[in-house]
Structure formats: structure tokens, C-alpha cells
N, C-alpha and C positions, 0 to 999 in steps of 0.2 A: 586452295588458292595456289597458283604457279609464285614461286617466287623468283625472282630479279634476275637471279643465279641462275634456275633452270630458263628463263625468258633471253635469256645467253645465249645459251646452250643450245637453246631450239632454234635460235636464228642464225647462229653459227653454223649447226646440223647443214641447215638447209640454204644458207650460201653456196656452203661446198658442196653442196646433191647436184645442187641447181648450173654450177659451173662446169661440173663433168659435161654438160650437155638436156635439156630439158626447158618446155616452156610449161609455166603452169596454168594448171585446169581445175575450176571447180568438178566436183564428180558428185554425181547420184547419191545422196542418203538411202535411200528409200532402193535394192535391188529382188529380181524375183524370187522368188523362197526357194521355187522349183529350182532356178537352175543351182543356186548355194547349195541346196541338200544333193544333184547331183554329181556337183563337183564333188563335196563333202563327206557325202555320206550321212544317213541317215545319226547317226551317232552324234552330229554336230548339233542336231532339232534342240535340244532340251537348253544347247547355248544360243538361242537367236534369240530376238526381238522381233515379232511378227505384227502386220500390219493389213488391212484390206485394202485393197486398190477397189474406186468407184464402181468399177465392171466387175466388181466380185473377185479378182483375180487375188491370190496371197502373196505378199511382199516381206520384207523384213530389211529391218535397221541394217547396213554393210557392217560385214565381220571383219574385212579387210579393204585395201583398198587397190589389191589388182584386179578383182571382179568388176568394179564399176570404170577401172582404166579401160578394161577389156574394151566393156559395154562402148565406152565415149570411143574407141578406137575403130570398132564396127560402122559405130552413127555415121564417123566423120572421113573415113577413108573414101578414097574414088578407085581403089584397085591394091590387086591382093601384093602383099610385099612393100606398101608405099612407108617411107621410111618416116616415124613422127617418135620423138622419144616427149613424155607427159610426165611433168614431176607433179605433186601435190600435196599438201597438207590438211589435213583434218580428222575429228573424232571416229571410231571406229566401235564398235558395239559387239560385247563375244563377253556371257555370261560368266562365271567361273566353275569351274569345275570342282565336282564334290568334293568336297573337306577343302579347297583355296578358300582364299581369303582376297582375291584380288577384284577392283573394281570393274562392274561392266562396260565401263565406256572408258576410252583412253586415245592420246592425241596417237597419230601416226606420221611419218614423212616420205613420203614414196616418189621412189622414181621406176618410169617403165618403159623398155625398148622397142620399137617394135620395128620389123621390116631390113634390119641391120645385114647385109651377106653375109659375110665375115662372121661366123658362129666363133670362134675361139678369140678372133681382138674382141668383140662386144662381150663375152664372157668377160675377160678380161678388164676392159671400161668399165662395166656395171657394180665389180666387186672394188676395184680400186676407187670409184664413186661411194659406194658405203666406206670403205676405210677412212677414207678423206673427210665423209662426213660425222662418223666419228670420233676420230684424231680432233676436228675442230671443236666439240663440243668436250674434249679433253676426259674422255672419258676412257678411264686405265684401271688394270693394262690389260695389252687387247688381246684376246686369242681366238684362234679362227679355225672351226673344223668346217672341211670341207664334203662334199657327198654327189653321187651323181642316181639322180632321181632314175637314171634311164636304163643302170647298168644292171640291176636283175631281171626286167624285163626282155632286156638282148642276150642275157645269157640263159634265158629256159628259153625266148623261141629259139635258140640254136640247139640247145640239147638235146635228147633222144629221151624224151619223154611222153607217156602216153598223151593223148588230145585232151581227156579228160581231167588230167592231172595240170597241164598245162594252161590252162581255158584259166583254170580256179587258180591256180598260185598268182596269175598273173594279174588278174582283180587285185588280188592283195597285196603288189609289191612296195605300195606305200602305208600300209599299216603293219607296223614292225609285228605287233601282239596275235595279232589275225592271221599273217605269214606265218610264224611260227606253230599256230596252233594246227593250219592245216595241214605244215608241212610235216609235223607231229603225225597225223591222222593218214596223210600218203602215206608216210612210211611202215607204221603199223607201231610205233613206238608210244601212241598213246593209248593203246588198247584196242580193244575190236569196238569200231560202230556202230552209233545205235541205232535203227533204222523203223518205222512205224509200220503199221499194217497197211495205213493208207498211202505211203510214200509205197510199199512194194505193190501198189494195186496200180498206182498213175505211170511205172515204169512200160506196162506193156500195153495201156490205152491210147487211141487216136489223142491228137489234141485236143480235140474239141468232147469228147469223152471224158479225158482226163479235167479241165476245164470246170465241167459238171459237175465229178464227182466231188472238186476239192467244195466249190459251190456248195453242196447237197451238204457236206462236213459242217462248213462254217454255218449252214442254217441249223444243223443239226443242235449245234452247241450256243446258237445263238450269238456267233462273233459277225463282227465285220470289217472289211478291210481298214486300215489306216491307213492315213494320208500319205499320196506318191507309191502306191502298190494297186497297180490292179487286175483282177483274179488271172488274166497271162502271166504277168509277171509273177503272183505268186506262184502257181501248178507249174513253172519253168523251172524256179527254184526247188523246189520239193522236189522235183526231178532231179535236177542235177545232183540234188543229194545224196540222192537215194544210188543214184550211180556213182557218186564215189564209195557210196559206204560200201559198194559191191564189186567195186574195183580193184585189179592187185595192187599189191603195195610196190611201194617204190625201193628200188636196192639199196642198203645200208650206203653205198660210196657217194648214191647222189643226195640222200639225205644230208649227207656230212659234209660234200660242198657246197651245196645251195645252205645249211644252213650256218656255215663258215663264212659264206659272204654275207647272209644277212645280218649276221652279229659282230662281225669284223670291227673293231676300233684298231689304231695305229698301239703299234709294238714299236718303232723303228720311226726312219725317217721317211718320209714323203715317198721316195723313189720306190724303197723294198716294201712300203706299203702297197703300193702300186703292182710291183713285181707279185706280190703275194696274192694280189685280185687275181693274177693273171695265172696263176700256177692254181688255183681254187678253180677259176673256169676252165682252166685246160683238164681238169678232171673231169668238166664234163663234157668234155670234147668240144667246148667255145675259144678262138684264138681272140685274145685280146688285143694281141702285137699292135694294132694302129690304137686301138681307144687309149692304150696305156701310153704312147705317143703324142697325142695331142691332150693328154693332162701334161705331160713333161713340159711342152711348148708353152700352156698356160701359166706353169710355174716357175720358168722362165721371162718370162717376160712380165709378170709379175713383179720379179726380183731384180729385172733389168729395171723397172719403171721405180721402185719403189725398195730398195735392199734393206734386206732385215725385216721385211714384212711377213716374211714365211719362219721366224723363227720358233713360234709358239704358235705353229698351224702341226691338223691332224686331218687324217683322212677316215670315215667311217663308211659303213656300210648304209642301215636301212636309217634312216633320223626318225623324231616321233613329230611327222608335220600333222597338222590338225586339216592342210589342203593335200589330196594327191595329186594335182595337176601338173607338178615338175617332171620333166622327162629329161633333163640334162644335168647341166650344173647347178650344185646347190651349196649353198653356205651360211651358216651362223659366225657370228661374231659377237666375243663376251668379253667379260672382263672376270669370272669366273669358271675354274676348270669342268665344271661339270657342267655346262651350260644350260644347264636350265632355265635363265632369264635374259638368252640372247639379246646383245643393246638392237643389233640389225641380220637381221635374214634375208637371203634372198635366192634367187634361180630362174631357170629357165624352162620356158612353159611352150613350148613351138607348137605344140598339139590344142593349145589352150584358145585361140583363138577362131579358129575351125569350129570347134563345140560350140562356140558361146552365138557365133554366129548361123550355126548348121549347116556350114560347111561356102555361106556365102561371099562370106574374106576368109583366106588360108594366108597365116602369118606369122614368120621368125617372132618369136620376142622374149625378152627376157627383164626382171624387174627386182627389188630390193624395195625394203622397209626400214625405215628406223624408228627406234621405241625412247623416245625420250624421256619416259618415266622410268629407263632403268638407267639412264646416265647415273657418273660415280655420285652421287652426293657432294661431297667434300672435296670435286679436284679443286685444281690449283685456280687460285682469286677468288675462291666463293666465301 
């Protein structure tokens, strides 16, 4: 049962969400399983809440609630870029993870951008919107590490690294564990790989050959595909495998930049953090000169809008999101240094709207969450 205190607190949250700018909107419970698990990743299945839609189609409980902003922002648009920001409140569904101990359903407060020009003020708007909401909900003290979903993606496609090596890092740049593991395996620092008999047979068959063969395997053994794989997509995979395992490895130097930026936390302040991105990418021959610019400008105006807001902020590298869809700006906001039970999240998804639709709306946006079951407990009048 919500008590009086947190019924504050969440109405407080969402005054000040709601004043930055936003009209609210019921959203979808019920979103496609397909597109969650492809945003997601397969690795999120075991936390859904699954459902059948009447035409047999698979559904499940929303894990969040910018997937179904997405959705309503698709339904309700008349052209691509048209400016609507959707704030919202309600239950969200996302099982716990092995050994937690936390509930699967929990409230959320969301606001979402979308169609803004101006990429760095709407940055900007969206995160001084979480601060503000909250600061009102009194929840201390705040600290805020910052992150940009997009910047190891733009520093391998600029590198001079092989296609093959490039293709696969760049799947992974939002899973910090998976990044690491492969970039391990590029470089030869994890060992020699393992590679099957039938992985070295599907390297030099037709497609539709290779196809067959993995086919013939799985009857062989009696498996069958799992849900959201099918046999293209598996014999693709097992290919690309098999061709990293047989790939050269990658030079010690780029190892060591790519994997400097993905483990990067702040030493320093904001700026030489920045500067430090910038000397790690120029190692691999990526000029950052403008991106490290318009974070400067962000935090700036920031601190024009709001001073002393950036006192107890940090900059990282890769974050541990549970969605990859950020491709820009990202941030957590705690009231604990290790952030593990960030109060509000948020970032920017420009690419995210494109997919959900298939390409029928293409649209800026960008969005934030608030978690008011990690408000302080005991602030001040409770």
C-alpha cells in the first residue's frame, strides 16, 4: 500500500514532469512481444509477462513505458518530425532478475519528446525536466552520471577496422558484458576460438546449402528453433561466427582504446572527462573536436538554467541499460554513488521511432522515466 508520503511525492514528481512541457496519455498495457525482444534482446524473455492476442499473435505486459509512447506517437502522428511531447503515468511489468529480490510490477512517470529540432536545447529540456521532477518529490541527494548511447558506435564506424570486426562490435555497443567479451576475442586476449565442425562446413556453402545443412543438424539432434529465430537467421549467425573465429585479431593499441572507452568512468571533472573521450578516440584515428563541443554547450546551459546542478555529475562510457535503443544522450539520476537504483533515467532514441514504425514515421525524440518507489523514504515532512 502507497503511503500519504509517497502519494506526495508522486504527485509532486509529476506536476513538475508535466510543466516542463507534456499532455498526458493513457498508453497500451498490453505491447508486441516481437518488437520488446527486438529492441531488447533476447536476454530480456525470462523478464516479460507474456500474453496472446485473439489472432494468435504474442503480446506481453510493457517493461517500460517509451515503447508504448513510441507506439501511440506512430498511431497519432500525420508526418514525420511533427512536434508532440506525451507525459504519462502508470504500472510497468519487468520480472527480477536472478538472485533480486524486487517486485515485478512497479509505478513509472514518463515523459517523451518527439519531433523537437534543436537536438542539444531538447537534451537539455528533458534532463532539467527529470531534475525538477525530482527535486520536487524531495528526493536526496541527487547525483547524476551522464553517458552517450551513440558514441562508440561513431567511433568504430570511423576506425580502420576490419568489416567483420566492425559489423559485431557494433551489435554490442549497448551491452557493456558482451562488448567486452568480444572485444576480448578480436583481439586474441581471450584465447584462441572455438569454432565447430559444422560452423567450418557453412563457411563455404551457398546460402541456401548452408540453410539445409544447419536444418539436417537440428533434425539430427532433435532440436528446434526457439521463438523469434529462424533457420536464416540462425545459419547467418553461425556464419558470422565462424568468421570471426577465423579472423585476424585486432592490434593491441585498438584493443586498448575501444576498450578504455567502454570502461571509462570520470577521474576528473566533466570537461577533461570529455577531453579524455577525445584523446582515447583519436587513438583510433576518430576526431571528436565537434561531439566533445556540443556536450560542453549542454553543460553549459545546464548550469546557466539551473547552477550547481552539475556538482555531483559524472560522465561514463558504456551504462548497464536493460534497452539498446539510445543512440544519444543518456542519464541516470540517484541519490546513491554507485547508481544502482537510479530515482530517473533517461535519453535519446532518434533512431527509435523509424524501427517501431518500419520506417513509416522517422522522428527526433527523446524521453525520461521516474521511479518513485526509489524516492528517499524519509525526506523532509514525511
Amino acid at each position: 500500500m502507497i503511503s500519504e508520503h509517497l502519494e506526495r511525492q508522486i504527485e509532486s514528481a509529476s506536476e513538475a514532469l508535466i510543466s516542463r512541457g507534456g499532455q498526458y496519455r493513457d498508453l497500451p498495457i498490453l505491447v508486441p512481444a516481437s518488437l520488446v525482444l527486438e529492441l531488447a534482446g533476447e536476454g530480456l524473455r525470462p523478464r516479460l509477462f507474456f500474453a496472446t492476442a485473439p489472432d494468435g499473435s504474442e503480446l506481453c505486459l510493457r517493461p517500460d513505458l517509451t515503447i508504448p509512447a513510441v507506439l501511440h506517437y506512430v498511431d497519432v502522428s500525420e508526418h514525420d518530425n511533427q512536434v508532440l511531447a506525451i507525459a504519462s503515468k502508470g504500472q510497468v511489468f519487468r520480472g527480477p532478475r536472478p538472485n533480486e529480490d524486487n517486485p515485478p510490477e512497479f509505478l513509472q512517470i514518463g515523459l517523451e519528446r518527439f519531433g523537437d529540432p534543436n537536438i542539444i536545447e531538447t537534451d537539455v529540456a528533458l534532463f532539467l525536466a527529470a531534475w525538477s521532477a525530482c527535486q520536487a518529490a524531495d528526493a536526496q541527494p541527487l547525483k547524476t552520471r551522464f553517458g552517450d548511447g551513440g558514441l562508440l558506435k561513431q567511433v568504430i564506424a570511423g576506425a580502420d577496422l576490419p568489416d567483420i570486426w566492425r559489423d559485431a562490435l557494433t551489435e554490442q555497443t549497448s551491452h557493456p558484458r558482451a562488448f567486452l567479451r568480444l572485444l576480448a576475442q578480436a583481439s586474441g586476449t581471450s584465447g584462441e576460438p572455438d569454432i565447430s565442425t559444422l560452423e567450418r562446413e557453412l563457411i563455404d556453402l551457398p546460402p541456401e546449402l548452408a540453410r539445409e545443412r544447419v536444418q539436417a543438424a537440428l533434425d539430427q539432434d532433435d532440436l528446434a528453433l526457439v521463438a523469434q529465430r529462424d533457420l536464416g537467421d540462425v545459419t547467418d549467425r553461425l556464419i558470422r561466427r565462424a568468421q570471426r573465429a577465423l579472423a585476424p585479431r585486432l592490434p593491441r593499441s585498438l584493443f586498448e582504446n575501444l576498450a578504455g572507452l567502454a570502461t571509462f568512468q570520470q577521474t576528473s571533472t566533466l570537461e577533461l572527462c570529455l577531453d579524455h573521450v577525445v584523446t582515447l578516440a583519436r587513438g583510433l584515428g576518430v576526431d571528436l573536436a565537434t561531439w566533445r563541443d556540443d556536450w560542453l554547450t549542454r553543460f553549459e546551459s545546464m548550469e546557466t538554467e539551473a547552477p550547481g546542478i552539475l556538482a555531483q555529475a559524472r560522465f561514463d562510457g558504456l551504462g548497464e541499460e536493460a534497452f539498446d535503443y539510445y543512440d544519444g544522450m543518456v542519464f541516470d539520476i540517484a541519490t546513491t554513488d554507485d547508481f544502482s537504483r537510479p530515482v530517473a533515467t533517461g535519453g535519446r532514441y532518434d533512431l527509435l521511432v523509424g524501427e517501431v514504425s518500419r520506417g513509416h514515421r522517422n522522428t527526433r525524440a527523446i524521453g525520461c522515466v521516474i521511479r518513485p518507489d526509489r524516492f528517499t523514504p524519509n525526506a523532509r515532512g514525511a
